[in-house]
MIVEX-682453 format. One record per residue (C-alpha): residue number from 1; residue in three letters; x, y, z. Coordinates in steps of 0.02 Angstrom, whole numbers. Layout:
<volos>
nr; rest; x; y; z
NUM; ALA; X; Y; Z .
...
</volos>
This chain:
<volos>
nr; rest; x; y; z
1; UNK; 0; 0; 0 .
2; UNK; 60; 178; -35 .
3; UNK; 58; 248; 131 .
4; UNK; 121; 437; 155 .
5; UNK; 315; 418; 138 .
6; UNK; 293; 325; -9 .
7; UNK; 146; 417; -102 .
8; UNK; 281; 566; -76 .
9; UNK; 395; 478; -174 .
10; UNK; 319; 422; -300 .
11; UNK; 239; 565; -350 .
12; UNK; 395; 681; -323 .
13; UNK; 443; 835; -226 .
14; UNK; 362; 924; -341 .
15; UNK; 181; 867; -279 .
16; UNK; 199; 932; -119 .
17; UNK; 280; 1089; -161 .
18; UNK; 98; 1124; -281 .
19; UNK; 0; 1103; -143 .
20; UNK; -99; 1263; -62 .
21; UNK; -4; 1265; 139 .
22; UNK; -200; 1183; 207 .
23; UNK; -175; 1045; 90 .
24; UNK; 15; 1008; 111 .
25; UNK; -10; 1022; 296 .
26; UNK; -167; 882; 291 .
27; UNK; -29; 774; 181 .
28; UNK; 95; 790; 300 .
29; UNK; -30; 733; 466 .
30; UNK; -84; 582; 332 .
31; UNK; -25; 412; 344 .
32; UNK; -138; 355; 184 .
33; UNK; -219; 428; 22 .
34; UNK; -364; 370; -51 .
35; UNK; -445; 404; -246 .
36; UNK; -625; 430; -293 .
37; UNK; -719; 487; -452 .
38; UNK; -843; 632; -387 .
39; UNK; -973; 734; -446 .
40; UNK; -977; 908; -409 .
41; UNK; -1139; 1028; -351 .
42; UNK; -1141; 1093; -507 .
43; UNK; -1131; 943; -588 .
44; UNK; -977; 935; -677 .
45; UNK; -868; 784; -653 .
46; UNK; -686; 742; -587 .
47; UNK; -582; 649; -476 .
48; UNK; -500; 694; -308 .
49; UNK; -358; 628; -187 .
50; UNK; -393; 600; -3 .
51; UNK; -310; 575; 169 .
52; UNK; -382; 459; 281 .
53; UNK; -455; 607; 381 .
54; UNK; -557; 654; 243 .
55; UNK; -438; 814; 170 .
56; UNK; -423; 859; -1 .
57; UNK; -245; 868; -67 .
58; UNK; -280; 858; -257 .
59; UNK; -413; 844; -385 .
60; UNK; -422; 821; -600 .
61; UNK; -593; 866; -708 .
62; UNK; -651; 736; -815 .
63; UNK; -744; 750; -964 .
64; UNK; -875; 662; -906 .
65; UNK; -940; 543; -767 .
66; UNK; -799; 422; -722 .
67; UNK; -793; 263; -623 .
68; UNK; -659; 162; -552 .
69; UNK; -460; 243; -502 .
70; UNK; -318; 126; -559 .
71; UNK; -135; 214; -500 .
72; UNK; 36; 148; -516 .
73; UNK; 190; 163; -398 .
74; UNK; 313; 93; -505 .
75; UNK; 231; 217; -660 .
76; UNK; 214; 379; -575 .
77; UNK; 19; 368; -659 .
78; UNK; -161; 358; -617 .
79; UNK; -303; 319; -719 .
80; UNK; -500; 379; -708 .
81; UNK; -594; 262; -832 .
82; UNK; -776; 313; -891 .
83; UNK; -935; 232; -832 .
84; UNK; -977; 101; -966 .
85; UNK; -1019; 130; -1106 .
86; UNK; -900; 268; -1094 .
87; UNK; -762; 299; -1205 .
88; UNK; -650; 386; -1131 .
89; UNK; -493; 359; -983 .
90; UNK; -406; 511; -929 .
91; UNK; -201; 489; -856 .
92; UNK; -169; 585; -719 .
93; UNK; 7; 638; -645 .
94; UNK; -17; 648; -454 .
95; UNK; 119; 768; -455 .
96; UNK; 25; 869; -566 .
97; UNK; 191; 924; -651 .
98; UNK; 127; 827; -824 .
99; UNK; -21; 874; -909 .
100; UNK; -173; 764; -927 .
101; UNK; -180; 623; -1050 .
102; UNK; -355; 598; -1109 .
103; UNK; -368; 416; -1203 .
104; UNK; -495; 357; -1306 .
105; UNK; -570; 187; -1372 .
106; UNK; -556; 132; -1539 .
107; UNK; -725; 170; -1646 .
108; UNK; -780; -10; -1604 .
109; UNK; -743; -27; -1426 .
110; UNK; -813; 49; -1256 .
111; UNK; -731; 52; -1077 .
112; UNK; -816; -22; -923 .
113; UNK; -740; 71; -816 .
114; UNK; -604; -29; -741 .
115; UNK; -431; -67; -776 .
116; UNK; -254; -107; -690 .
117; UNK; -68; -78; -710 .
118; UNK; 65; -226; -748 .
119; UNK; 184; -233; -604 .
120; UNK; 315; -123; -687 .
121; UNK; 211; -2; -711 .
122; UNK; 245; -17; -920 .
123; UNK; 80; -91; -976 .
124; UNK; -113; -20; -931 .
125; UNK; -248; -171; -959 .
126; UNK; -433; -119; -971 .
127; UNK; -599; -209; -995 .
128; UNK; -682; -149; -1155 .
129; UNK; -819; -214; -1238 .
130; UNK; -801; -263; -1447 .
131; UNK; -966; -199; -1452 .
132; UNK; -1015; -274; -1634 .
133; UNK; -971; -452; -1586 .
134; UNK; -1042; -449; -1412 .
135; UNK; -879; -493; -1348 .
136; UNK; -761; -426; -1210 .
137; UNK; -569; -425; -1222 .
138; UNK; -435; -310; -1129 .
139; UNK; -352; -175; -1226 .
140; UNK; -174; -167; -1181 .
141; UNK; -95; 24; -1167 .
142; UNK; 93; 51; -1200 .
143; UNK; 136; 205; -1045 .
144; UNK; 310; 205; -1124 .
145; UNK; 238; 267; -1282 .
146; UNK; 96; 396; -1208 .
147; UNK; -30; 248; -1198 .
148; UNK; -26; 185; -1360 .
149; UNK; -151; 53; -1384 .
150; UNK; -46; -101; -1434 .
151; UNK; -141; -236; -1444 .
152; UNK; -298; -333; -1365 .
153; UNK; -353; -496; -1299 .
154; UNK; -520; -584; -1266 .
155; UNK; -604; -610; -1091 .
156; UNK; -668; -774; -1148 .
157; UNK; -852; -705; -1099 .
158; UNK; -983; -530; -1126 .
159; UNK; -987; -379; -1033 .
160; UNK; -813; -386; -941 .
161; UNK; -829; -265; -791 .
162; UNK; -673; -268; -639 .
163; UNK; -526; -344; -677 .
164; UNK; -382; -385; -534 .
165; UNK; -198; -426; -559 .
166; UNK; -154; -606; -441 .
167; UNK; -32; -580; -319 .
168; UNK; 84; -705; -433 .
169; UNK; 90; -524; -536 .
170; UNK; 49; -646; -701 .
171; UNK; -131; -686; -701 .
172; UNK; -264; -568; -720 .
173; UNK; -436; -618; -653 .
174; UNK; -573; -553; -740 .
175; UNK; -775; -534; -696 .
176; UNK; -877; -548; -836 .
177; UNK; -1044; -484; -790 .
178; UNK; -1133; -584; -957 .
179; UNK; -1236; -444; -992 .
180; UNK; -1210; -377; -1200 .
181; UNK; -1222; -188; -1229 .
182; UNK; -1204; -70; -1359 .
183; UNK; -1182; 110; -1366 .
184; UNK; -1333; 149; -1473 .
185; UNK; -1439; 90; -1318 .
186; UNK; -1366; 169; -1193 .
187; UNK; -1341; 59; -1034 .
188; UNK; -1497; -40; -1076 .
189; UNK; -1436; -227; -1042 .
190; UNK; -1473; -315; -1214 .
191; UNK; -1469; -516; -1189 .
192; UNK; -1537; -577; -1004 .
193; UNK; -1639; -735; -1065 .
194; UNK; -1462; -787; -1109 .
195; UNK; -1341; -709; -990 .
196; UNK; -1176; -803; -980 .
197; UNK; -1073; -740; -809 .
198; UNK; -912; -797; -774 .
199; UNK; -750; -779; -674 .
200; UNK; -606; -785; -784 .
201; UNK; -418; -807; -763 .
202; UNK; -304; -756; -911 .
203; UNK; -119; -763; -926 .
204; UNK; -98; -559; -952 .
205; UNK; 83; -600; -1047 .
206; UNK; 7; -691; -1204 .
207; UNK; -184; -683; -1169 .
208; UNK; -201; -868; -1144 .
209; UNK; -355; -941; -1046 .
210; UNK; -282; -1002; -868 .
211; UNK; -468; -1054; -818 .
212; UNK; -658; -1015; -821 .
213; UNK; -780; -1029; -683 .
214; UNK; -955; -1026; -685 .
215; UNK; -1101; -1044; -556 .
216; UNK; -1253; -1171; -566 .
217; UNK; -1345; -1129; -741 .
218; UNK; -1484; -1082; -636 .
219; UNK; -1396; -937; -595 .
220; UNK; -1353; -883; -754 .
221; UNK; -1433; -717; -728 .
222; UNK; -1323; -667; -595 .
223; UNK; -1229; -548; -672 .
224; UNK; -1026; -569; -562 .
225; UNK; -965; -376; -583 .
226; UNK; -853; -315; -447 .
227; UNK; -698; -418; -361 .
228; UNK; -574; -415; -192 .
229; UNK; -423; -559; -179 .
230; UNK; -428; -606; 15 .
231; UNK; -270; -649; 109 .
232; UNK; -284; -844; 40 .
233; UNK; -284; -777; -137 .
234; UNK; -472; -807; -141 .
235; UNK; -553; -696; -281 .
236; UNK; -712; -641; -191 .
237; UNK; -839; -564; -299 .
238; UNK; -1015; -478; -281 .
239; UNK; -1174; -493; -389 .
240; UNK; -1290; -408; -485 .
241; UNK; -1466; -505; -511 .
242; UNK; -1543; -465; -669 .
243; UNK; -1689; -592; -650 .
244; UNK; -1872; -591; -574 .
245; UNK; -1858; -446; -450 .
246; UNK; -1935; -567; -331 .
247; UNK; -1820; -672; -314 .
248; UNK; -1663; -654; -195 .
249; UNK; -1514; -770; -230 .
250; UNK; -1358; -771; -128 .
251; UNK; -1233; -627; -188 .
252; UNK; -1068; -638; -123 .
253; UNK; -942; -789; -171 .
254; UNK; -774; -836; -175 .
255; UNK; -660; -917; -340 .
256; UNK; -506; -996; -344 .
257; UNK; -370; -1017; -453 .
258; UNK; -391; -1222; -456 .
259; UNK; -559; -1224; -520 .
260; UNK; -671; -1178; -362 .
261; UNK; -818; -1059; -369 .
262; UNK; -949; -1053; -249 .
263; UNK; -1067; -919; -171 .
264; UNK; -1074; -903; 27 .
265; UNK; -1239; -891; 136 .
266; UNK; -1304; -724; 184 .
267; UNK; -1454; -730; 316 .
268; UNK; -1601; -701; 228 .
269; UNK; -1632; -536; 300 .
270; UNK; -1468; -452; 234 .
271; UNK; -1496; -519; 59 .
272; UNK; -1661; -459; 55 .
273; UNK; -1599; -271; 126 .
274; UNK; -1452; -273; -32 .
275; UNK; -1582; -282; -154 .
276; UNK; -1525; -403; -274 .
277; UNK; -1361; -274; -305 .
278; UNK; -1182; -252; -249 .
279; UNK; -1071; -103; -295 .
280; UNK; -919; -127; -243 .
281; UNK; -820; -255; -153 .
282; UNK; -659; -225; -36 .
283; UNK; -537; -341; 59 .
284; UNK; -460; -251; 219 .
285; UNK; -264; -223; 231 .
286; UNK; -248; -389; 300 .
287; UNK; -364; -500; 201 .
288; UNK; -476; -588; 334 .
289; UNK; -621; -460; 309 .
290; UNK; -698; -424; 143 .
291; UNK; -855; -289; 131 .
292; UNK; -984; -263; 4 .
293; UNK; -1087; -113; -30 .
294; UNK; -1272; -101; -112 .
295; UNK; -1301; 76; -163 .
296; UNK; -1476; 21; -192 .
297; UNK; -1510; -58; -35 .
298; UNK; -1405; 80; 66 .
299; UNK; -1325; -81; 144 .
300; UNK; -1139; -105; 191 .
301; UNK; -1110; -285; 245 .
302; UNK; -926; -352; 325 .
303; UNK; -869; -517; 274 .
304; UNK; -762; -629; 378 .
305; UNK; -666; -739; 240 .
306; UNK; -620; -882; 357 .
307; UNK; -799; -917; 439 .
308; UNK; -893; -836; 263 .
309; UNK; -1010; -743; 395 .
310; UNK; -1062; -579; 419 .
311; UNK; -965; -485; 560 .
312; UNK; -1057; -323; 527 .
313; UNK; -1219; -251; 437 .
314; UNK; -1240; -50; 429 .
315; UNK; -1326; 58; 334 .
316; UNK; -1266; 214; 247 .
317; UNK; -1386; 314; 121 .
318; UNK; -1311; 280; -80 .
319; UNK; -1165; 201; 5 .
320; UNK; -1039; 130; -110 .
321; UNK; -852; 160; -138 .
322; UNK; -772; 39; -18 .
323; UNK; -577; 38; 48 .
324; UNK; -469; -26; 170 .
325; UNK; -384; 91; 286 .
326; UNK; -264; -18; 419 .
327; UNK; -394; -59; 541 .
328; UNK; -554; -77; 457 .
329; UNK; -645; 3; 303 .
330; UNK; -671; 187; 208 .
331; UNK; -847; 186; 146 .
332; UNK; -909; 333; 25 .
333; UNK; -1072; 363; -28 .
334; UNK; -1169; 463; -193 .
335; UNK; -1227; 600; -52 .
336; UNK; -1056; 656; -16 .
337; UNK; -1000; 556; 154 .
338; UNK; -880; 459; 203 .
339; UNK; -854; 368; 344 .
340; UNK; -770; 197; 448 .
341; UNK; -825; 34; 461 .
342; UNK; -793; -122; 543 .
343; UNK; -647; -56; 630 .
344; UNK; -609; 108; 564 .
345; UNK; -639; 222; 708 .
346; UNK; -650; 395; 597 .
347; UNK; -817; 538; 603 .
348; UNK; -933; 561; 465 .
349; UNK; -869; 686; 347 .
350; UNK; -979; 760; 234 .
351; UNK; -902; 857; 66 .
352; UNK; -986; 954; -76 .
353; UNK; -958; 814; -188 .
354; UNK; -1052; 659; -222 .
355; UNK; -947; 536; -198 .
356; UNK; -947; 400; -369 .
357; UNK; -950; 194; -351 .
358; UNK; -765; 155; -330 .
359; UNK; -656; 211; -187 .
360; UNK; -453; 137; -200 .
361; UNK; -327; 167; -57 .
362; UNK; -186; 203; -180 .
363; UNK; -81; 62; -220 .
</volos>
């Protein structure tokens, strides 16, 4: 994790030298930074850079509404993606000494709003959609060459949404939510009577399939979006149901890289409180805990990994963007607050913002 010392250094003396004496002053009482899309009052769109008390050391505009933060130590780099079916990733110096890099997607392709950074820091992998052929695949980005797009490979699956890089710093894991879309529709979901969700894991050096998982066919319109990787190198993932409103499946499961995939039992009264959605899904600093957010059921639920129970259910109005700090969780909602979880002993803090789906303590 890129605590203080080492956000510092990464991002050069420069960074703090920019900063307005309030801001530099918050940095220097920080011991962590965390990343968020927002939305401002007026409505205009950007992302911002946060200590764990809440202060605001830094912030970009985007074009439009973004989604999920990837940033890179070894790079010097962040990256805002757009909310799918957007089109657009912006690359960010934290230092702000380099301008904005504003990418785009090939005519034929679309973002879904997540991506992640090779361990060197050389090559930026992001889920796109090949829109004509209902097909996902990960466009690979050159950041030796200003983010050249140099290549592509498939996801094996539709509608790609988070992916991860495994802690072997090889195999990407990939959600694919099943769900086709098309940017002449909008975010209208264009298949469920034949949804096809998976968990994928793909060798990010050649593309190669490593594995596919998928639950019962029963299930098949439970659409697996957003991921964590616990401290057993479990890929944990949360759900999206797309079927008969009236139903309430179990949400939250775990995959593994030797061909396990199964979804753990929620009491009945928490599933029915998430609402058939989870937003976003977080493993703490230590990987025993993982918590899930439904922005529709203003639920937060904690997740211990070894006993697959809940250890804590809260509520937090259009609660989302989910982090770990070192002794619990950051949780961030659309109505501008954030506050700690399961551990996190922090106030409420309420900005001017609205606060988008995705929250990352900077790595």
């Amino acid at each position: 994790m890129w605590q203080r010392r080492a956000f510092l250094k990464a991002a050069g003396a420069g960074f703090a030298a920019s900063l307005l004496p309030r801001q530099a002053m918050a940095l220097e009482r920080s011991e962590v930074v965390f990343a968020s899309s927002v939305q401002t009052s007026v409505g205009k769109y950007g992302a911002v850079l946060l200590t764990e008390r809440g202060d605001l050391i830094a912030s970009i505009a985007l074009p439009d509404r973004g989604h999920d933060i990837t940033i890179s130590n070894e790079a010097g780099r962040g990256v805002v993606f757009a909310r799918q079916p957007g089109t657009f990733a912006v690359v960010f110096d934290p230092a702000g000494k380099v301008a904005p890099i504003t990418l785009t997607s090939p005519e034929d392709r679309h973002f879904f709003g997540h991506g992640v950074f090779s361990p060197d820091g050389t090559l930026l992998y992001a889920t796109e959609s090949d829109f004509e052929a209902a097909q996902g695949v990960i466009g690979i980005y050159d950041a030796r060459d200003g983010y050249k797009r140099i290549g592509e490979f498939p996801t094996y699956g539709t509608g790609p949404h988070e992916l991860l890089l495994m802690p072997d710093g090889v195999t990407l894991v990939i959600a694919n939510g099943g769900i086709e879309t098309h940017p002449d529709f909008g975010r209208a979901e264009l298949n469920l009577n034949t949804m096809d969700p998976s968990v994928v894991f793909v060798d990010r050096r050649d593309g190669s399939l490593v594995g596919q998982l998928r639950l019962d066919a029963g299930l098949h319109q439970l659409s697996i979006r957003h991921m964590a990787i616990d401290a057993q190198s479990r890929v944990w993932f949360g759900c999206q149901y797309r079927g008969t409103p009236t139903d309430s499946p179990q949400l939250v499961g775990y995959a593994t890289m030797d061909g396990k995939i199964e979804l753990v039992e929620l009491p009945i009264d928490t599933l029915r409180d998430l609402r058939n959605y989870v937003g976003s899904v977080a493993a703490s600093a230590d990987g025993t805990t993982v918590a899930i957010s439904s922005p529709e059921g203003d639920m937060l639920v904690a997740i211990d990994t070894e006993g697959t129970r809940p250890v804590l259910v809260q509520t937090l109005r259009s609660g989302c963007g989910l982090a770990a700090d070192d002794k619990g969780f950051v949780a961030t909602s659309g109505l501008g607050e954030m506050i700690g979880i399961a551990g996190a002993e922090r106030s409420t803090k309420k900005f001017d913002f609205a606060f988008d789906n995705h929250m990352l303590r900077v790595i």
